[in-house]
LODRENMI-132854 format. One record per residue (C-alpha): x negated, y negated, z negated; residue in one letter. Coordinates in steps of 0.25 Angstrom, whole numbers, plus 5000, padded with zeros to 4 digits. Example, Ala and Ser with C-alpha at 12.3 -4.5 7.8 and 13.67 -1.06 7.14 Angstrom:
2
495150184969A494550044971S
//
This chain:
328
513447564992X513947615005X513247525017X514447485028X513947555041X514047445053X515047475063X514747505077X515247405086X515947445102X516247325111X517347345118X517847265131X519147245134X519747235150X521047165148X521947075138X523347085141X524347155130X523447295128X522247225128X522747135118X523147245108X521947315111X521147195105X521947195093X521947335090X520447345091X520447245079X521447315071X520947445072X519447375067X519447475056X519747605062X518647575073X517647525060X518147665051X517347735063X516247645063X516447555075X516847405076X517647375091X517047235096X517847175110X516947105119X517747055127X519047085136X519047065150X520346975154X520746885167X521146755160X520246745148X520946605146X522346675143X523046695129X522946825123X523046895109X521746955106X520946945094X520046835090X518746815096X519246915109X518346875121X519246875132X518446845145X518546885162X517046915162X517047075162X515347045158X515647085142X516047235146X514647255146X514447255132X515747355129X515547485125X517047505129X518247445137X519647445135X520347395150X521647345147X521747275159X522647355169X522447395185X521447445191X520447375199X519847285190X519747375178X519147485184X518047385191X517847335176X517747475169X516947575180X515647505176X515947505162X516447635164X515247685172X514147625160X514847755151X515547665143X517047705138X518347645143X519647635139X520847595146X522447595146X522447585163X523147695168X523147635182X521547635180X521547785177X522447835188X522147755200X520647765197X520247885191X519047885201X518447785197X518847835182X518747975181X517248005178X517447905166X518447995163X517748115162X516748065154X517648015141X517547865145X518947815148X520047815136X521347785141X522247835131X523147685132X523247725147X524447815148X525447815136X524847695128X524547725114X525347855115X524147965115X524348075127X523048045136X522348085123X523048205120X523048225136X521548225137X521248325126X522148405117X523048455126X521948505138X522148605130X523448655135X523748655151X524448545154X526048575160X526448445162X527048305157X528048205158X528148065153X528547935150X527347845154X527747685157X528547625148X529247515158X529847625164X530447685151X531047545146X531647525161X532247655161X532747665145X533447525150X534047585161X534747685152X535347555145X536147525156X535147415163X534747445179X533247465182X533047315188X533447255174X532747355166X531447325172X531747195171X531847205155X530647275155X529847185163X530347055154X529847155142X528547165149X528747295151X528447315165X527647235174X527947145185X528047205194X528447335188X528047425199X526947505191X527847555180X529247565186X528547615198X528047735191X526547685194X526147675179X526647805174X525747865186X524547825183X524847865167X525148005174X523948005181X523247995170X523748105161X523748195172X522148185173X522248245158X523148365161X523248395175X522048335184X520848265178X521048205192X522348165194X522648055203X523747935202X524247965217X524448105213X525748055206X527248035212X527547905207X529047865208X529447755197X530847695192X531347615203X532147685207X532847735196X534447645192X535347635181X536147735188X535047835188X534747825173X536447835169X536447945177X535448005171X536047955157X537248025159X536348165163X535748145149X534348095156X533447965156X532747925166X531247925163X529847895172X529148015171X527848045173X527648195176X526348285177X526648435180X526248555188X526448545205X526948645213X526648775210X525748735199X524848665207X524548525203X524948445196X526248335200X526348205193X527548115195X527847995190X529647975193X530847915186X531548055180X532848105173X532548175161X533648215150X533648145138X533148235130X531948255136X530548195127X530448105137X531748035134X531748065119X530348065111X529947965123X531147865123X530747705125X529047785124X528147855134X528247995133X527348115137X527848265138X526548335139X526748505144X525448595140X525648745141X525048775128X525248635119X526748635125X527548525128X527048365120X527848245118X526948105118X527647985117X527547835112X527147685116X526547685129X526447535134X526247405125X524747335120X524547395107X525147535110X524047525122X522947485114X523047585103X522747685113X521547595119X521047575105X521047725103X520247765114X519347655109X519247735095X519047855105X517647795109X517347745097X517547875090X516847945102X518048015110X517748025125X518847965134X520048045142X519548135150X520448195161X520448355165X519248345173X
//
């Protein structure tokens, strides 16, 4: 008779509860039995919210709370909550007690990498979810392809932008298309942060410290968003057999010196894997002198496309994989 062997239980803490944070608690339940297959059961302790009064969908029994005291008895973090100050004030003393983190704040990562970065180095911050979603390229980044010298990449990195501009090619002017997208929850209000450009660079910011310099810093990049971009720009660009696309670029500087990373509305032909394997998705062109020239594409925003990546890099810790680690 085979005796059951008990599961070893991980608290985990969660900073946030709107839509990613959500999913994130229902994932954790329907993936019970691929965390207990490896001998681990996932208990939340808590999750860290403003208004622990307000409606949410979360499981039964979910403790939601503004009292930060039950972090203490977490053996890991998911922060799900967005900006900068507050969650990096929440998570440096966590961070600093060696225990692991993971998080989908790309603003976090590129505006505070000093704070962040010695975390970094030693395998304790998974961010998979924080550029590209659910779509696997900080994984990839981070490991396999250090193997070939980097060249550069192009892509595709905030979907408001995408839908605004895809519209665009529809006939609509940019002030109704943002419009759409805003009432679609797309964008926020204000819109500044993804039409600007600012999200894509801090996303950019990130890969860059895989490929190019572990410390590569956000003000580094040329940030100019869609703006300024009409519906005649986009037809004439139609009629050229070109779309209008944000990109976000990482290549070489002058004379091979440096690296240049921009983030800027660009014409590119319609044939281009940006505009075809990419279309309606985020896209990544990756350029590697020996692994030649990868196509990553797929979901990059939305709550359960988010948390899948969260929930991975949970089964990362779990299964004892050390975080992303930059070039360092």
């Amino acid at each position: 008779m085979t005796t059951a062997v008990p599961l070893k239980t991980i608290t985990v803490g969660l900073l946030g509860c709107g839509t990613v944070g959500q999913k994130v608690l229902h994932l954790l339940q329907r993936r019970r039995e691929i965390f207990a297959d490896i001998g681990v059961q996932i208990v939340v302790a808590g999750v860290l919210v403003r208004d622990a009064e307000r409606p949410r969908d979360v499981p039964a029994g979910t403790l939601l709370t503004d009292d930060p005291s039950f972090l203490q008895e977490c053996g890991v973090v998911i922060e799900a909550m967005g900006g900068t100050v507050r969650p990096l004030a929440l998570l440096h003393p966590y961070l600093k007690s060696g225990r692991p983190v993971i998080t989908a704040n790309k603003a976090l990562l590129a505006e505070c990498w000093t704070e962040l970065r010695e975390y970094a180095l030693a395998g304790k911050l998974y961010y998979e979810a924080s550029v590209m979603a659910g779509t696997p390229v900080i994984g990839p980044m981070s490991t396999v392809l250090r193997a070939s010298r980097f060249e550069s990449l192009q892509a595709v990195l905030n979907g408001t932008c995408n839908y605004i501009l895809s519209q665009m090619e529809e006939g609509k002017e940019y002030a109704q298309a943002l419009a759409e997208a805003q009432e679609m929850g797309y964008a926020e209000d204000p819109p500044t942060l993804d039409v600007g450009g600012f999200d894509t660079a801090h996303k950019l910011t990130v890969l860059a410290r895989f490929c190019a310099d572990g410390d590569f810093a956000y003000h580094q990049v040329k940030i100019q968003g869609i703006e300024g971009v009409t519906l005649k720009d986009v037809q004439a660009a139609a009629l050229a057999g070109e779309k209008y696309k944000l990109i976000a670029e990482l290549k070489p500087g002058p004379n091979g010196v440096g690296w240049e990373a921009t983030v800027s509305p660009q014409r590119l032909p319609a044939t281009h894997p940006i505009c075809t394997i990419g279309e309606g998705r985020n896209t990544l062109v990756f350029r590697g002198e020996e692994c030649g020239e990868l196509y990553f594409a797929g979901g990059g925003a939305g709550g359960m496309v988010t948390a899948s990546a969260m929930v991975g890099d949970l089964l990362d810790i779990v299964i004892g994989f050390p975080g992303h680690v930059p070039l360092h």
